[in-house]
LUMDRENSE-856088 format. One record per residue (C-alpha): residue in one letter; x, z, y. Coordinates in pm, whole numbers, plus 50000, padded with zeros to 5 digits. Each point is the difference from the previous one (the first is absolute). Layout:
% LUMDRENSE-856088
AXZY ...
END
This chain:
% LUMDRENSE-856088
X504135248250746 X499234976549738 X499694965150167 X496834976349934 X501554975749802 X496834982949849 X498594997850373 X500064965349991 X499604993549622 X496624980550040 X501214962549916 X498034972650089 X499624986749656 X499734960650015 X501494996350315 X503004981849847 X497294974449767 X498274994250329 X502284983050153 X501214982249705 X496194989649925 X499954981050306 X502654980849937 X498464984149655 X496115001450167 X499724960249992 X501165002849629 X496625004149722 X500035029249798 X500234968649740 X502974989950094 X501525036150049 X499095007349658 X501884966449857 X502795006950212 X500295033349880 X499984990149646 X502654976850062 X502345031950100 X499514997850391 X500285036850077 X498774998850353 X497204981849894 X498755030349735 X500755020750290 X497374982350212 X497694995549738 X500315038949945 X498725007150349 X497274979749936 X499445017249687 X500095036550190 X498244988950298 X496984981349875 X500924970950209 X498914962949793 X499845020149683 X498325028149834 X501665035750124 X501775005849687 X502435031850051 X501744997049637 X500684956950030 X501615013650388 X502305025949759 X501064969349751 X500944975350269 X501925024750211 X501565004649706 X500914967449910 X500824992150313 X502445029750073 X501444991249699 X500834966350157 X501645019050256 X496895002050294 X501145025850168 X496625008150135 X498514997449688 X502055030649866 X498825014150324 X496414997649971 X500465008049612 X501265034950071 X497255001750241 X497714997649735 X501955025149739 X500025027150296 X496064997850077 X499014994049616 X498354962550118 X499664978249697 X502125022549753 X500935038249938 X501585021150352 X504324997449869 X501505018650289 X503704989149789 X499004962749936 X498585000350394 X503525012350089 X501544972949798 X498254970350163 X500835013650320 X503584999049906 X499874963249940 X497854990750334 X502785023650191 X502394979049858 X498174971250058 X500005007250358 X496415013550051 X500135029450270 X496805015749872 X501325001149676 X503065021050162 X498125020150170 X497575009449668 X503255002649840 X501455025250280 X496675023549962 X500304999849632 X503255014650006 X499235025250277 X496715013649798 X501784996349659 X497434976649872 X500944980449685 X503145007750048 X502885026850071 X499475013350351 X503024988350190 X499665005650425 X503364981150062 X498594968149810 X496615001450175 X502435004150322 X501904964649890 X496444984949933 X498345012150317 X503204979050127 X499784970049851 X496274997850139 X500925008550327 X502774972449982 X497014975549917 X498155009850270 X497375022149801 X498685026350279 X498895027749740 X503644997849827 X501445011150345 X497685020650025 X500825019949694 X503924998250065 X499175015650368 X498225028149800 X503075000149743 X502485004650298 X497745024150149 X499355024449731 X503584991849860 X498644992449656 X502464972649852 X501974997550261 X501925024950255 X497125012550233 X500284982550368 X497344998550236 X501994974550220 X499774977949669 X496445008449925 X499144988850357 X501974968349948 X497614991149719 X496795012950097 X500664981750328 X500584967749778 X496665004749817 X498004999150331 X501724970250075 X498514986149690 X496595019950140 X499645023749814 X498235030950144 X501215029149872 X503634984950033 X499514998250400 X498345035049980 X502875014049837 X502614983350189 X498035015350310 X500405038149872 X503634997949986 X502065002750236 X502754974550157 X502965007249854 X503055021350237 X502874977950050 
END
């Protein structure tokens, strides 16, 4: 049975800028914007949001694009984050499946779950990029170690279906039981349908 690895694949695009945004809200789009010039990375981050969202600016999708970009090149992890966002829907530049793939990288790295996660899916489907189950299994992982409920999610489906990894249902469990901790639905609904493990 092929398992549904893309069942979760339906990001919430800015919700790393969100919180970021509110951090900087007292700050003028003014002062953002000098910041930014100077080289403050987290400031072209912020003023990115903006940018994408509308919010004290004109909605301008391709100035969101440049200043994620600057700013993931100044190392903003969620920058890079939101960046691939954009490069996977085709928001403010041309759908790049392999660029999307490679700004995921750097958020992973960066320690953005999400970014994991997206990462995870990308090698499960094969898209921009080699399909490789066992490295969406270690990706599924390291968003389930950061508390991401759709990464152990996707490892309980991994462990279920034994794609990456040896199949074990007492392991699938495990993780689908952690991703209802973390409420997710379909994790507790899972966990439900299998059985309790014989000791």
């Amino acid at each position: 049975m092929k398992k549904p690895t893309n069942l979760f694949f339906a990001p919430l695009l800015w919700l790393i800028a969100l919180g970021t945004v509110d951090v900087a809200s007292a700050q003028t789009s003014e002062e953002l914007t000098t910041q930014c010039q100077q080289g403050n990375a987290e400031a072209c981050f912020n003023l990115g949001v903006r940018y994408r969202k509308g919010e004290g600016v004109t909605q301008d999708s391709f100035k969101a694009v440049a200043l994620y970009r600057k700013a993931c090149d100044g190392q903003a992890a969620g920058a890079c984050f939101n960046l691939a966002m954009m490069y996977d829907t085709g928001t403010g530049v041309t759908p790049d499946a392999v660029k999307a793939v490679e700004l995921w990288t750097r958020a992973c790295d960066g320690q953005i779950a999400e970014a994991c996660f997206n990462l995870g899916v990308a090698y499960d489907n094969g898209t921009g990029l080699t399909q490789d189950a066992v490295k969406a299994v270690a990706l599924y992982q390291r968003a389930c170690d950061a508390q991401h409920a759709k990464g152990c999610f996707n490892l309980g489906v991994s462990y279920r279906y034994g794609e990456g990894v040896r199949q074990s249902d007492e392991r699938a469990r495990k993780f689908y039981g952690k991703a209802c901790d973390l409420h997710s639905e379909r994790g507790c609904q899972d966990y439900a349908r299998l059985k309790t493990p014989k000791k």
